[in-house]
C-alpha positions in Angstrom: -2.0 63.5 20.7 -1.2 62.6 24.3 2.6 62.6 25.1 3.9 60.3 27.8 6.8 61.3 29.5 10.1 58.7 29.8 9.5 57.8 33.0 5.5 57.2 32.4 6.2 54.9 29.4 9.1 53.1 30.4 6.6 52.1 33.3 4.3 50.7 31.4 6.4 49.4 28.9 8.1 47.2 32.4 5.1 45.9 33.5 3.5 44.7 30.3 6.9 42.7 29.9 6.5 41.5 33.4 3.2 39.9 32.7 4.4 38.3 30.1 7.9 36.8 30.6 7.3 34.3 32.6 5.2 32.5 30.5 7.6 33.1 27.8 10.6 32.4 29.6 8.9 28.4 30.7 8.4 27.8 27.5 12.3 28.9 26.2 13.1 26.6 28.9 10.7 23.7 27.8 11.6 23.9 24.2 15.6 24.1 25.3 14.9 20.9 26.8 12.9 19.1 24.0 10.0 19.3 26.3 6.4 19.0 25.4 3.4 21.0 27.4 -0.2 20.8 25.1 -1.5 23.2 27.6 1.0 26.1 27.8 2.6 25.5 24.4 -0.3 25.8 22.6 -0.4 30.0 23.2 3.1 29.8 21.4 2.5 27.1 18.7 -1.3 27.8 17.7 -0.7 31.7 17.8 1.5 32.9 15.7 2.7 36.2 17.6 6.3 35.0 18.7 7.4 35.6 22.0 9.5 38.4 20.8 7.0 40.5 19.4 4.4 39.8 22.8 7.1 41.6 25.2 7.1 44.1 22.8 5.5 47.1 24.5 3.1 49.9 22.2 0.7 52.4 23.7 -1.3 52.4 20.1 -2.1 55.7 18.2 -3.1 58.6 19.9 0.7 58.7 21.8 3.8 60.5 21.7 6.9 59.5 23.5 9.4 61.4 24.8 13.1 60.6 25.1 13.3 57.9 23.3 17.0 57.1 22.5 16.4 54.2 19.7 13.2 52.9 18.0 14.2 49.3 17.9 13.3 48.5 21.2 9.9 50.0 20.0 9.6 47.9 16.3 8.8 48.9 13.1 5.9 51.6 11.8 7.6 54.8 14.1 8.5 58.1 13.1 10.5 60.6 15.2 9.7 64.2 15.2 12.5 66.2 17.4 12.3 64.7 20.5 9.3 62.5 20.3 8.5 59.5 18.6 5.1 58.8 16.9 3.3 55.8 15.6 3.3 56.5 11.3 0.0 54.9 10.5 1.2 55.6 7.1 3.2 53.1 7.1 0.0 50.5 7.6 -0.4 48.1 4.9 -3.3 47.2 3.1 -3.9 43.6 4.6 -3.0 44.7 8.5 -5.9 47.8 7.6 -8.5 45.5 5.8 -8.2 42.6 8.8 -8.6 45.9 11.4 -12.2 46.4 9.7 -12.8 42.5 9.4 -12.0 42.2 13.4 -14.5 45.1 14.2 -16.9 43.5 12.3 -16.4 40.2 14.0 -16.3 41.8 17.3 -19.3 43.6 17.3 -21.2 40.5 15.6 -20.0 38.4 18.5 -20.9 41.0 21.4 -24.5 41.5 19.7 -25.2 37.4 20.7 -25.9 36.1 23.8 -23.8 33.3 25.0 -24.3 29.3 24.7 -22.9 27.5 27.7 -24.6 23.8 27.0 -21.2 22.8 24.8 -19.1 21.3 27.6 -16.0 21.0 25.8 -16.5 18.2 23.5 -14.8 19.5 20.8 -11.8 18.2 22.2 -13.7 14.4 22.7 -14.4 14.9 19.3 -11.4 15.1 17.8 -10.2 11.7 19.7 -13.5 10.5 18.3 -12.8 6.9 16.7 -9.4 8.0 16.2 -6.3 5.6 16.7 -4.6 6.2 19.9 -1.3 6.0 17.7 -2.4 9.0 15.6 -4.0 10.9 18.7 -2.2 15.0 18.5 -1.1 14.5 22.0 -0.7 11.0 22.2 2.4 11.2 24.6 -0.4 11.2 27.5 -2.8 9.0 27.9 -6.6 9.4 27.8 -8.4 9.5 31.0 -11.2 6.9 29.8 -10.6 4.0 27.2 -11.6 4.7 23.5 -14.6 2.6 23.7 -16.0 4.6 26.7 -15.0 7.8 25.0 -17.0 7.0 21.5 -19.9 5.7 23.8 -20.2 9.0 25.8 -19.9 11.1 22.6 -22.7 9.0 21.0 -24.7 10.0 23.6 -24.2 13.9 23.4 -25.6 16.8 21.5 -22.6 18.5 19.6 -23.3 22.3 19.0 -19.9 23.8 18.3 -19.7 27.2 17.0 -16.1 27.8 16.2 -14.7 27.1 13.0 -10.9 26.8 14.0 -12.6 23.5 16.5 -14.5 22.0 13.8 -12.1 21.6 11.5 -10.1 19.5 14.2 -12.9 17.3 14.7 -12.2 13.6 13.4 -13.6 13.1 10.0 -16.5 10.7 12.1 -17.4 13.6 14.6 -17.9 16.0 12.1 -21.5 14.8 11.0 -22.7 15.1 14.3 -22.0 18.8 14.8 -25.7 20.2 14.8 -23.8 23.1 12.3 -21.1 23.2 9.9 -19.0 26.4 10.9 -16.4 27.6 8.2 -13.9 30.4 7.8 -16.4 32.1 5.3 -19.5 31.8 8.0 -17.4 32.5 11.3 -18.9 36.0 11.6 -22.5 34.5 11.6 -21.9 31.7 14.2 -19.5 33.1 17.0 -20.9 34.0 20.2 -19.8 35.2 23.9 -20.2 32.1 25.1 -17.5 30.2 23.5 -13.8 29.3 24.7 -11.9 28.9 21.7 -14.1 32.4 20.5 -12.2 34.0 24.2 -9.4 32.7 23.9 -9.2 34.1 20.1 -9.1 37.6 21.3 -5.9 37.0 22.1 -5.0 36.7 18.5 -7.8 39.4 17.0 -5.7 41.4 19.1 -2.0 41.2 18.5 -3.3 41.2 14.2 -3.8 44.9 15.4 0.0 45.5 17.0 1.5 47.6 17.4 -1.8 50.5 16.2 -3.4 49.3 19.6 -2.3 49.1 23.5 -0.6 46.3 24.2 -1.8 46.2 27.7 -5.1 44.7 25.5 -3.4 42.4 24.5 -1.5 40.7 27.1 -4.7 41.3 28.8 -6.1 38.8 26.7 -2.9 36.8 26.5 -3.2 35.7 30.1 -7.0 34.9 29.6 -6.3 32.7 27.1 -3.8 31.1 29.2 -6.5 30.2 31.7 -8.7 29.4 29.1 -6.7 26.6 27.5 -6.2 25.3 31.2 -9.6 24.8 31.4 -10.3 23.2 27.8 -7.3 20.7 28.3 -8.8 19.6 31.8 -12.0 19.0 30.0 -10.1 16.8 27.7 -10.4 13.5 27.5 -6.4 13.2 27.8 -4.9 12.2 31.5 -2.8 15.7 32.5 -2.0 15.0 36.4 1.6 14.2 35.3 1.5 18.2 34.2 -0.6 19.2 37.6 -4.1 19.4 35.2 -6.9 18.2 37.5 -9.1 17.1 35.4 -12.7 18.2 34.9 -14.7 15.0 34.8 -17.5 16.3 32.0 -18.3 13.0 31.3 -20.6 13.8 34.9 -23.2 16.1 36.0 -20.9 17.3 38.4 -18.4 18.0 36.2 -20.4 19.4 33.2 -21.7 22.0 35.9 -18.3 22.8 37.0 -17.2 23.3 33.5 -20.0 25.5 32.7 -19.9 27.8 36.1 -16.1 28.3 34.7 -17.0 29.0 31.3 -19.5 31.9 32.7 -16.9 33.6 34.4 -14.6 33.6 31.4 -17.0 35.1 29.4 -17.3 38.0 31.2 -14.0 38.8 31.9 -13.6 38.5 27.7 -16.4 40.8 27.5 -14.5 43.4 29.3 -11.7 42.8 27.1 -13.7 42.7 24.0 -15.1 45.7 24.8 -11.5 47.2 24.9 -10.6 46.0 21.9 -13.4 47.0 19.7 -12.9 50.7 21.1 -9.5 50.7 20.3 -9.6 49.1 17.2 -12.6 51.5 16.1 -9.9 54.1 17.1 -7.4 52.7 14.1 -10.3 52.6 11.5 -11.3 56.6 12.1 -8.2 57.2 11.3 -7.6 55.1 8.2 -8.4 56.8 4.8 -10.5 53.9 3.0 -9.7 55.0 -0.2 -6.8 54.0 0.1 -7.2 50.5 1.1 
């Protein structure tokens, strides 16, 4: 057990928060306002971690702090002994210890593929595939290229989307043309390195695991997947330069390579990260007593 001293954790405790609040405190101000932004937004209305609970700083198991005064600022699932406080993993239910053997799994089935990078994006054309512009999710903007033009281009591509949580947004006419039917049951066998939704996801595989893992992983992956969703709503068909979103023009070569020489250097910073989390979450498990899930 490694015991940080006040002034060691407070520090990192600060500059976790700092990472974090100003994306947190935009979209305070946004929603204050009754203002709408599909690309930031989405890390707080997709993801269900609240912007409380991501300022919340944890160093995971394996800690002890010293002087602290109250546990709240801390959260639930801590125990104080004297003058340090511990995380209990005790107090770990049953769900939060199956999904941290479920996320390994996933993990280590995603690192053990090699990444695709041929999808361009479209799995946001095809959910605006033969859709009415009325009933479009973020029809407050406008779409770069009329439907007609939109539907023609998609009729000319090859979809091969591997992520479950995009398929299942895909209009009920793109669907079919998918080259494979991803579904929650299957994710395990179809995720791979290369995909964004898969890197932005670590995000969420990571803050299922709070507060039994560091959070520095998991604002770490927080502010990928902030750069991520920039990058798959400037793909988009939708018209974003009223939000400052140049858009990535895959509907061209020139665009499709851009997209992909992006989508390269995401992956590898999520592989990093991936890497991080699959130690630390491998840390949780050696210390959970299975019989007991």
């Amino acid at each position: 057990m490694k015991i940080l001293n006040s002034s060691d954790w407070r520090s990192k405790a600060k500059s976790h928060s700092e990472k974090v609040l100003p994306w947190i405190e935009e979209f305070r101000f946004r929603r204050a306002r009754g203002q709408v932004h599909p690309v930031a937004d989405f890390l707080f209305t997709y993801y269900s971690f609240r912007p409380g609970q991501l300022t919340r700083w944890s160093p995971g198991i394996g800690f002890s702090l010293e002087e602290v005064d109250s546990t709240t600022q801390l959260g639930n699932f801590w125990k104080r002994d004297k003058n340090l406080v511990t995380l209990d993993l005790s107090l770990m239910g049953g769900r939060q210890k199956r999904t941290a053997f479920w996320i390994y799994e996933l993990m280590k089935s995603i690192t053990s593929r090699s990444g695709m990078y041929k999808c361009y994006g479209l799995h946001e054309w095809a959910m605006v595939y033969r859709v009415p512009t009325s009933k479009l999710r973020h029809s407050q903007f406008p779409l770069r290229l009329s439907p007609e033009m939109i539907n023609h281009f998609l009729d000319q591509q090859r979809l091969c989307c591997s992520h479950y949580d995009a398929v299942r947004f895909f209009s009920p006419l793109a669907r079919p043309k998918n080259i494979s039917n991803p579904t929650f049951a299957s994710r395990i066998a179809h995720e791979q390195p290369g995909c964004l939704h898969t890197n932005m996801d670590l995000y969420k595989w990571a803050y299922k695991m709070s507060p039994w893992i560091s959070s520095e992983i998991i604002s770490d992956a927080f502010l990928l997947a902030a750069k991520i969703r920039d990058l798959d709503m400037r793909a988009s068909p939708y018209d974003l330069t009223s939000l400052g979103c140049d858009p990535v023009r895959i509907e061209t070569v020139e665009g499709r390579n851009e997209y992909e020489r992006v989508q390269r250097i995401f992956a590898d910073e999520a592989e990093l990260i991936r890497e991080r989390l699959v130690e630390a979450v491998e840390r949780v498990i050696s210390h959970i007593d299975e019989g007991k899930i």
